[in-house]
N, C-alpha and C positions, 0 to 999 in steps of 0.2 A: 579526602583524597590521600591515597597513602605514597609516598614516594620510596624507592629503595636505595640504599646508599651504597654505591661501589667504590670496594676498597682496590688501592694500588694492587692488590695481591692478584684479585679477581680480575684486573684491567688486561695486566701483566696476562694471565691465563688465556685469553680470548686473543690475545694477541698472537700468541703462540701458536695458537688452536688455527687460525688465518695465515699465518707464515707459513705454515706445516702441510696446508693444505695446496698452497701457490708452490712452495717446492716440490711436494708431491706427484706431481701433475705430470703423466708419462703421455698422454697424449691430448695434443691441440693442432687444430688444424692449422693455425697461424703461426708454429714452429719451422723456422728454416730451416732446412734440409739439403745436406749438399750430395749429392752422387757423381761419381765419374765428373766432377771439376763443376760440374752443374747446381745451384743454389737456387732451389722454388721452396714455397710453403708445401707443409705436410699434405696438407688440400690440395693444392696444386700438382703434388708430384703423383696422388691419388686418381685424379682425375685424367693426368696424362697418361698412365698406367694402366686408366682402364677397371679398377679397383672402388669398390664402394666404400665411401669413408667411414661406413658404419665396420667393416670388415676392417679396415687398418683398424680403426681403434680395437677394436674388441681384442685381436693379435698384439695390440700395448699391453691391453689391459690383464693379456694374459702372460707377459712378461717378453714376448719375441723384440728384438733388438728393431729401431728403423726399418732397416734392410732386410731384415723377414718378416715385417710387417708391410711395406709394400713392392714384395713380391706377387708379381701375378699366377708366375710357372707354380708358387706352392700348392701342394694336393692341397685337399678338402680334411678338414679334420672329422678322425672316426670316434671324436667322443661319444656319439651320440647314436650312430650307430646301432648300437644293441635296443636304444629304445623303440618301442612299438605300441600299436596298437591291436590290440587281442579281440576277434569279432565272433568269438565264440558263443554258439545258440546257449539258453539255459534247459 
């Protein structure tokens, strides 16, 4: 049986690598959120909104603040737009 020995150094790094990842964290659904004087979870303010929590996040994740992420009036993004499918005979 082989065993591996972890140095301070290595302990140290992983630890890092787990802090880094918990501050990281631009969206959860269990972050309080306050609007107009009002404090529900992210989830919550999603669901009273009207909003699919899979569309706030993704709107985190792509950098929009809280409050433009669960807006409902926001259009539709046109990234994607241009892509298609082409049903051309050969």
């Amino acid at each position: 049986m082989q065993y591996h020995t972890i140095t301070d150094r290595q302990l140290r790094l992983d630890l890092t690598v787990v802090e880094a990842a918990r501050v990281r964290t631009v969206c959860a659904a269990s972050t309080p959120i306050t609007i107009d004087g009002v404090t529900r979870t992210a989830g919550e303010w999603a669901a009273h909104l009207g909003i699919k929590w899979q569309t706030v996040k993704m709107r985190r994740m792509r950098g929009d603040t809280w409050r433009e992420a669960l807006n409902p009036a926001r259009p539709r993004g046109r990234w994607m737009k241009s892509w298609g499918v082409s049903l051309a005979q050969r």
